[in-house]
C-alpha positions in Angstrom: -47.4 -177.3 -92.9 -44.5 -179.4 -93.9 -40.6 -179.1 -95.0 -41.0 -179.5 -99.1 -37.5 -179.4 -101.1 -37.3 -178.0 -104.0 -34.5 -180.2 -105.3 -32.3 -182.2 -104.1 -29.5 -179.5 -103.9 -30.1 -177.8 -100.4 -27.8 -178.9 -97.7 -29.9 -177.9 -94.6 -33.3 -178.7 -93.3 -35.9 -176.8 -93.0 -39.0 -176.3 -90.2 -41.6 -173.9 -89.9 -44.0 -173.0 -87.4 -46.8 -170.3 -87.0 -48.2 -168.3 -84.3 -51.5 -168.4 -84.0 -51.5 -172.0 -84.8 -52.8 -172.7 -87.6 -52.6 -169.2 -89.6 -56.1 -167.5 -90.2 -56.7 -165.2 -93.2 -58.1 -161.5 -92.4 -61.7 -160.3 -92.8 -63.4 -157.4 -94.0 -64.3 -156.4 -90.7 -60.8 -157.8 -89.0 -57.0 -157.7 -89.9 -55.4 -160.9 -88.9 -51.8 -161.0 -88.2 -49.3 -163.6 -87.9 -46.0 -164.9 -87.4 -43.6 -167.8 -89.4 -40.6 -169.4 -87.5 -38.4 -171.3 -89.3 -35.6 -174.2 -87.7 -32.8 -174.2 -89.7 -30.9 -177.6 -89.4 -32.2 -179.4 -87.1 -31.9 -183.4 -87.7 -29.0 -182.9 -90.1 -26.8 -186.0 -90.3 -24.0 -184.7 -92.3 -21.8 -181.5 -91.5 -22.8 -178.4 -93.7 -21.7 -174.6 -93.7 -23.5 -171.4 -94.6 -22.9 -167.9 -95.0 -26.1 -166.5 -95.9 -30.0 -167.8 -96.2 -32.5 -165.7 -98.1 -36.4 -166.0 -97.5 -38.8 -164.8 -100.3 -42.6 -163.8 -99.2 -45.3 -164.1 -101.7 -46.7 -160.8 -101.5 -50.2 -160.5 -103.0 -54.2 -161.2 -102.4 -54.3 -164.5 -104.1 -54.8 -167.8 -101.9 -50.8 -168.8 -102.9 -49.5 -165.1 -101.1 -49.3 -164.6 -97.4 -49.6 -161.3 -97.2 -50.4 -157.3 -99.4 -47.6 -155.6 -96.9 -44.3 -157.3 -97.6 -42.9 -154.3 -96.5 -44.5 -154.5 -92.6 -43.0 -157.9 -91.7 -40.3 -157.8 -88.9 -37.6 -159.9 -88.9 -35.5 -161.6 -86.5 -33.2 -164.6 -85.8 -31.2 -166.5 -83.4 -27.9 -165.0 -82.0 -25.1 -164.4 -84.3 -27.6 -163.8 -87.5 -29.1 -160.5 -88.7 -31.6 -160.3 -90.9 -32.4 -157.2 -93.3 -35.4 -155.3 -93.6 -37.7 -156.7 -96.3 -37.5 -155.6 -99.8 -40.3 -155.9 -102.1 -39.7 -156.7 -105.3 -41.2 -158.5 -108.3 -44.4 -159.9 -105.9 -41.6 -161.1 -103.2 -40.6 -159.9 -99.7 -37.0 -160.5 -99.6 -35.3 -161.2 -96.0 -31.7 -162.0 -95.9 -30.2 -163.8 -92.6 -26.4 -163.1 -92.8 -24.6 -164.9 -89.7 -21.2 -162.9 -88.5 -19.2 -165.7 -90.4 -20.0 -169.1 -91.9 -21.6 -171.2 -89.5 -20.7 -175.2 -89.6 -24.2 -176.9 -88.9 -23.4 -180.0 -86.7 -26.9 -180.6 -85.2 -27.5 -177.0 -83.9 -30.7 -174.9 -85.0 -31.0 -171.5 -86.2 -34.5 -170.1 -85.6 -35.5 -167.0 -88.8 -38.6 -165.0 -87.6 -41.1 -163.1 -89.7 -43.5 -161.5 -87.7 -46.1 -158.6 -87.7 -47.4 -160.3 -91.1 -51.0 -158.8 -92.2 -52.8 -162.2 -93.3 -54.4 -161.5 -96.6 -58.0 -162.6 -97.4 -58.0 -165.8 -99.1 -57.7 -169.1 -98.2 -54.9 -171.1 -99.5 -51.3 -173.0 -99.2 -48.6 -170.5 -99.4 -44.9 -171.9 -100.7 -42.2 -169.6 -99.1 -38.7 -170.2 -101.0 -35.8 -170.4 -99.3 -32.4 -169.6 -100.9 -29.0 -171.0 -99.1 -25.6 -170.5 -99.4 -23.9 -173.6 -98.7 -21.0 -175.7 -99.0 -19.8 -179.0 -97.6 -16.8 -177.3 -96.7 -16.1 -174.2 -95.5 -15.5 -172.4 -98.6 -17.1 -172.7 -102.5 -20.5 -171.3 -101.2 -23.2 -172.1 -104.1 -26.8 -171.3 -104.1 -29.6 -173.7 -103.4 -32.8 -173.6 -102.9 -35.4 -175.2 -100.8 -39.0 -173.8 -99.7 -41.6 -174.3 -96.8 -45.8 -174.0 -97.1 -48.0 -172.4 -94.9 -51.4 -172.8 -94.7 -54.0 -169.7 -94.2 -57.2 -170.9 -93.1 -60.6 -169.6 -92.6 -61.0 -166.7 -91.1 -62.3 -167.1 -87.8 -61.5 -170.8 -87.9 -60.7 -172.7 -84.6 -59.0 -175.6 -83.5 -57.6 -175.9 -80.2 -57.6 -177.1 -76.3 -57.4 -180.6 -77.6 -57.0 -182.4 -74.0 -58.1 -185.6 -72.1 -60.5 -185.2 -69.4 -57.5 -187.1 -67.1 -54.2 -187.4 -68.0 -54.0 -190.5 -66.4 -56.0 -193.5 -66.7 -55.9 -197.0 -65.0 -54.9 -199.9 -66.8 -57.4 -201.3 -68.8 -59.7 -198.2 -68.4 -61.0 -196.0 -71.8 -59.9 -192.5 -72.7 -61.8 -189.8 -73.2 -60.5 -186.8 -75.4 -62.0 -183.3 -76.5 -61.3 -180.4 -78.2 -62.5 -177.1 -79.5 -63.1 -176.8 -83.4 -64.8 -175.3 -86.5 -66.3 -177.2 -88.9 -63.6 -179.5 -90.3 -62.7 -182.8 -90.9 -61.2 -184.4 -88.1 -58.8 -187.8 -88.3 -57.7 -189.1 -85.4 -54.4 -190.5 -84.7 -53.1 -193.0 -81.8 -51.3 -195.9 -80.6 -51.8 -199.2 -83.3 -54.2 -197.2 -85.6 -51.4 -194.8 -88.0 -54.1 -195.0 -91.0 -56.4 -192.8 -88.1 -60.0 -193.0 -87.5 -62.7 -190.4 -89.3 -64.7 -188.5 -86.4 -68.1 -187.4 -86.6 -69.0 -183.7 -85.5 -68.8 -183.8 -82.0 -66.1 -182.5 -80.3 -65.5 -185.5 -77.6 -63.8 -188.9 -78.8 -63.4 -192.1 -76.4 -61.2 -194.6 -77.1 -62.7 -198.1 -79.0 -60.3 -200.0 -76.8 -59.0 -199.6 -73.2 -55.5 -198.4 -72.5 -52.8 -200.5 -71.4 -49.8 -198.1 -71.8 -48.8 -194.7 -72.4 -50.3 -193.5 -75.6 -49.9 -190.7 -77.6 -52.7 -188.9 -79.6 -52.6 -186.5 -82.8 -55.8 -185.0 -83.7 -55.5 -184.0 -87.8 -58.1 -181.0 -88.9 -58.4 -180.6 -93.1 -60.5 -177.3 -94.2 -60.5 -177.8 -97.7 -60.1 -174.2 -99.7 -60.0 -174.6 -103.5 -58.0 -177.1 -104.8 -56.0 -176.9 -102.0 -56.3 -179.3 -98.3 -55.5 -176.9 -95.5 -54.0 -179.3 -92.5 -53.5 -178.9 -88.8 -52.4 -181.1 -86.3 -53.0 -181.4 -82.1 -50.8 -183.7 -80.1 -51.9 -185.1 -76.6 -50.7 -187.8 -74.5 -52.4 -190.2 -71.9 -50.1 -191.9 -69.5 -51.8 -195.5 -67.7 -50.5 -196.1 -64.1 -49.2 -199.5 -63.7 -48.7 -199.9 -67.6 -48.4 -202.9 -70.1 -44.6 -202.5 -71.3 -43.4 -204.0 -74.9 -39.8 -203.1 -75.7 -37.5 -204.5 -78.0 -34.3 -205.2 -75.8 -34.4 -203.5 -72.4 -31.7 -203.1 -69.8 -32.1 -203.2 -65.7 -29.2 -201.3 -64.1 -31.0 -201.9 -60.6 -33.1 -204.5 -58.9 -36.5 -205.4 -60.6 -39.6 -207.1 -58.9 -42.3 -208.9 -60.7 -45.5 -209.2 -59.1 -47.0 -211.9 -61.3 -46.1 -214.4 -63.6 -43.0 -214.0 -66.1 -43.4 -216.0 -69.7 -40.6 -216.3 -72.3 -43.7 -216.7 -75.1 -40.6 -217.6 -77.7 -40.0 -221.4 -76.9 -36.5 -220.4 -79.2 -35.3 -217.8 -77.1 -32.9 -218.6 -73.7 -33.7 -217.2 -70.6 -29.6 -216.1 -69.4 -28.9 -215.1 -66.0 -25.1 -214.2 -64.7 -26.1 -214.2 -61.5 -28.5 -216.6 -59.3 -32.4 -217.2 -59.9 -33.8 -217.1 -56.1 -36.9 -217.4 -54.1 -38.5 -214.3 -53.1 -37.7 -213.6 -49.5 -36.7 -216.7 -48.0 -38.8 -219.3 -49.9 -37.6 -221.6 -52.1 -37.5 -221.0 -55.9 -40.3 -223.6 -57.4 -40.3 -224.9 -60.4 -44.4 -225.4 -61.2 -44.5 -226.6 -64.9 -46.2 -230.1 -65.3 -43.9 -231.6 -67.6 -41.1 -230.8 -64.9 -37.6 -229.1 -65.2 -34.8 -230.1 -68.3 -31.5 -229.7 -67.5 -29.9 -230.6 -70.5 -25.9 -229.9 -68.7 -24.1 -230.7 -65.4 -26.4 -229.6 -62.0 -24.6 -228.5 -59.7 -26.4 -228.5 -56.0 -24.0 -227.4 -53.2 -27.3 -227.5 -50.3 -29.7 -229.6 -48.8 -32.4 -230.7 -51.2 -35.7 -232.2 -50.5 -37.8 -234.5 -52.7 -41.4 -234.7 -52.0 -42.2 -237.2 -54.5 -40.5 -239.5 -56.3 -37.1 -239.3 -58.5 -37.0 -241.3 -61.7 -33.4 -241.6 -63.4 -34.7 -243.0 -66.8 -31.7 -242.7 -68.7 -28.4 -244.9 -68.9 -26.2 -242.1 -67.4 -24.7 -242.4 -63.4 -26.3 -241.1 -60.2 -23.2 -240.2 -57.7 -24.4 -239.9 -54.1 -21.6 -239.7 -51.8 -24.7 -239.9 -48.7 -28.2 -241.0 -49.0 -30.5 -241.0 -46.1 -34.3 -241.1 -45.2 -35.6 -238.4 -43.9 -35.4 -236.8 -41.0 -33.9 -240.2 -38.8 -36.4 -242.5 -40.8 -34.6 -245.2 -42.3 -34.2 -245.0 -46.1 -36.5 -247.4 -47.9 -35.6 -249.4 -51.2 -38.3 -250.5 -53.0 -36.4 -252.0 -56.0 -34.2 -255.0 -56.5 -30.4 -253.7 -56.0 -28.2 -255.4 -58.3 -24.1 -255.3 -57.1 -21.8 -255.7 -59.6 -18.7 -257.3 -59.6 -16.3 -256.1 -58.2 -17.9 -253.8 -55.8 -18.6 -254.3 -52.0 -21.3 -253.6 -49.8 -20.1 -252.1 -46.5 -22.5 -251.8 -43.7 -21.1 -250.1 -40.3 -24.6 -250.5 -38.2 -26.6 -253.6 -38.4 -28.1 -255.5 -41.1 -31.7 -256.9 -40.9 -33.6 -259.0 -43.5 -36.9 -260.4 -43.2 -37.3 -258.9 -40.2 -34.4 -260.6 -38.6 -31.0 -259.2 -38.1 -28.4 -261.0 -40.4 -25.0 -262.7 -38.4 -21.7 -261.3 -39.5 -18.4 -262.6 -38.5 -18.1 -261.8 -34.7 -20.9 -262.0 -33.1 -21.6 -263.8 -30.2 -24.7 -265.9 -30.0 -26.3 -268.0 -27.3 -28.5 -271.1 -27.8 -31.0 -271.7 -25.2 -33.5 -274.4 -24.7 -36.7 -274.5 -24.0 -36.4 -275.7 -20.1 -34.0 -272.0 -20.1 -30.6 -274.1 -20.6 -28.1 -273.0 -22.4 -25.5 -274.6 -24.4 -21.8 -274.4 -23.0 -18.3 -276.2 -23.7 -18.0 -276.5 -20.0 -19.6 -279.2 -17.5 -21.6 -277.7 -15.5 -22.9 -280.2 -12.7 -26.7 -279.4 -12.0 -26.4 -276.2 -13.0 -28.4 -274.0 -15.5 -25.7 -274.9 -18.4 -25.7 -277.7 -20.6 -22.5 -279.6 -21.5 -22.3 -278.8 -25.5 -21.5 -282.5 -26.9 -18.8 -282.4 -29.3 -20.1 -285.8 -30.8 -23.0 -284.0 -31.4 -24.2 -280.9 -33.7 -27.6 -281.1 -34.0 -30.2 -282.0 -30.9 -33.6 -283.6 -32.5 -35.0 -283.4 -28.8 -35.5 -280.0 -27.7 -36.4 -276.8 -29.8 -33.6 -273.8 -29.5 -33.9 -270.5 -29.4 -30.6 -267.8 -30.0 -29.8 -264.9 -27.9 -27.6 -262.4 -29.5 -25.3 -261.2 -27.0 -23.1 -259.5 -28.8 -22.2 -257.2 -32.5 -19.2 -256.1 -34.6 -21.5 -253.1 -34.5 -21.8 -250.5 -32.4 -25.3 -251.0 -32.0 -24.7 -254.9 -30.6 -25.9 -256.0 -27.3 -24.0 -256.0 -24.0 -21.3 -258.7 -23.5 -22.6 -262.1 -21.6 -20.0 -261.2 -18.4 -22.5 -257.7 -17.8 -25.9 -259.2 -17.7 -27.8 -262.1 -16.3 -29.5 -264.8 -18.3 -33.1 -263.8 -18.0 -32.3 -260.3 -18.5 -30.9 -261.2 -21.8 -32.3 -259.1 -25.1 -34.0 -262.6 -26.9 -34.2 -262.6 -30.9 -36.8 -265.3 -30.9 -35.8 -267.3 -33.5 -36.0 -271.3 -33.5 -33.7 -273.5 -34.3 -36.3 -276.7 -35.7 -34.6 -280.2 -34.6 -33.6 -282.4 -37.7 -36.6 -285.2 -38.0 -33.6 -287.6 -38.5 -31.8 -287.7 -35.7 
């Protein structure tokens, strides 16, 4: 059954509804009755009033009249309405639903029952017209009209308990529906399939696919009767615990956990976050993709970082450090040519060692000592372990040398010559070779 307009005059929409569901016509043996709701207004999206809506049964035998008693229907309606008490006339019951006053229809639904109605004997689509009086404002009320169809099917025809055998399924696990039927033709109805799926006689229909979130299932039954297609729907749902979940734009008021991976599938769509991207727990955030991160603006790091492999600056832009260390007390390693330019100092506060060797600075204090444990003084030193440094001379072809160095600009220099003896002297072992010339 279906909402079927006339023309395109009528102001209000239009619902109806049967109990049993669908409507079966009477036997010889059996007198069927029935009952016909119909929901005045709802969906409307634009503001309508009416004082009065009229409802004219098809009274007859014939497949397009619902009933031979027009004059047994009941009536009824929602508050505020009353209806009158059918009038037969000219192969019609008449109803008319009066409310106290016009009513302004703003989204609000008036329910019209007919009820008690002797189902006639054949088959068929029944067209119920509907009359309103309506207006767009409260006042120059015109007729319209506007009709609903029921369908009377077989007597004795069935089509119900259409259930799954578990309303809930696991994720990736098939559905299994059934139902209770007469012979029909059955379409059904679900998730990614709107065009439905023909079903064969039995009354128990599995899914061709698992399910991987909630899915919704209408089950169509058409008794063909004449030239007319009798029609009746079922609706079921199964939910899936743990679903799949595809939404068009989605909003998190609260905290969300993802328990496996997270893929932006759109390489032209921006992942945006106001707040911070973290770790869970306390471990670090990683960043796992081969190619590596891109940051394409300023990166702002205000804690400790750690590089386990190596850094590559490839472009012409500026690395700022303000402190670069080794790690953890192990001294930092350059293996790269450092090129100074001009201009700019290189400031050292601890000691300075190349080729193994520590490099002399201004300041230091140096001894040179010879091989028979002399060492070079200004001072004589009559028979004593110092050797008179002559001034004449600067270079000693005779004797190999060997420095000591007693004493740093740094902090991390040796003890001052006044504090320790000779032999207990810290000894950088490098020799001074005699000049082959003198």
């Amino acid at each position: 059954m279906s909402v079927v307009m006339v023309n395109a005059t009528n102001l209000l929409p239009y619902e109806p509804s049967t109990d049993p569901k669908p409507l079966r016509v009477s036997s010889a043996e059996e007198t069927e009755y029935g009952s016909v709701n119909i929901n005045v207004g709802g969906g409307i999206t634009t503001s309508a009033w009416c004082n009065k809506i009229t409802v004219r049964v098809p009274v007859g035998a014939g497949a397009e009249h619902l009933t031979t008693e027009g004059a047994g229907i009941k009536t009824g309606a929602s508050t505020g309405w009353t209806p009158s008490a059918p009038a037969v006339s000219g192969g019609f019951a008449v109803i008319t639903f009066t409310p106290a006053r016009a009513v302004q229809f703003t989204g609000q639904i008036v329910t019209l029952t007919l009820s008690n109605i002797a189902v006639n004997r054949t088959t068929g689509q029944v067209s119920i017209a509907i009359v309103e009086s309506s207006s767009r404002t409260n006042g120059s009320f015109t007729n319209k009209d506007a009709a609903v169809e029921v369908d009377k099917f077989p007597a004795g025809f069935v089509f119900r308990n259409f259930a799954p055998e578990k309303i809930m399924v696991e994720n990736g696990e098939v559905a299994v529906l059934r139902w209770e039927g007469s012979d029909a033709k059955y379409t059904m109805h679900w998730g990614d399939t709107p065009a439905g799926v023909p079903l064969d006689k039995e009354r128990v229909w599995s899914t061709p696919r698992p399910l991987t979130t909630v899915t919704g299932f209408m089950l169509r039954a058409e008794v063909t009767a004449g030239s007319a297609t009798l029609t009746h729907t079922l609706t079921t749902a199964v939910t899936v615990r743990i679903p799949d979940l595809v939404v068009r734009n989605l909003t998190v008021q609260g905290p969300a956990t993802f328990a496996d991976s997270v893929s932006l599938t759109n390489t032209a769509k921006d992942l945006t976050v106001a707040g911070s991207v973290r770790g869970a727990g306390s471990n670090p955030l990683r960043v796992s993709q081969p190619a590596g991160l891109k940051v394409d603006a300023a990166l702002n790091v205000h804690g400790a970082s750690t590089f386990n492999n190596s850094i590559n600056a490839v472009g012409e832009g500026i690395v700022r450090i303000a402190d670069l260390r080794g790690p953890y007390g192990d001294p930092l390693k350059i293996n790269s040519h450092v090129n100074v330019l001009p201009g700019n100092n290189v400031t050292a506060s601890g000691n300075i060692t190349a080729g193994g060797s520590r490099v002399l600075r201004a300041g230091d204090t140096l001894r040179f000592v010879s091989h028979n444990n002399r060492y070079l003084q200004e001072g004589p030193d009559y028979g004593g372990e110092k050797e008179v440094a002559q001034t004449s001379r600067t270079l000693y072809s005779n004797a190999a040398w060997r420095t000591q160095h007693l004493s740093s600009a740094s902090s991390f220099g040796k003890e001052p010559e006044e504090m320790q003896e000779p032999e207990d002297l810290a000894q950088d072992e490098r020799t001074v070779t005699p000049d082959p010339e003198l």
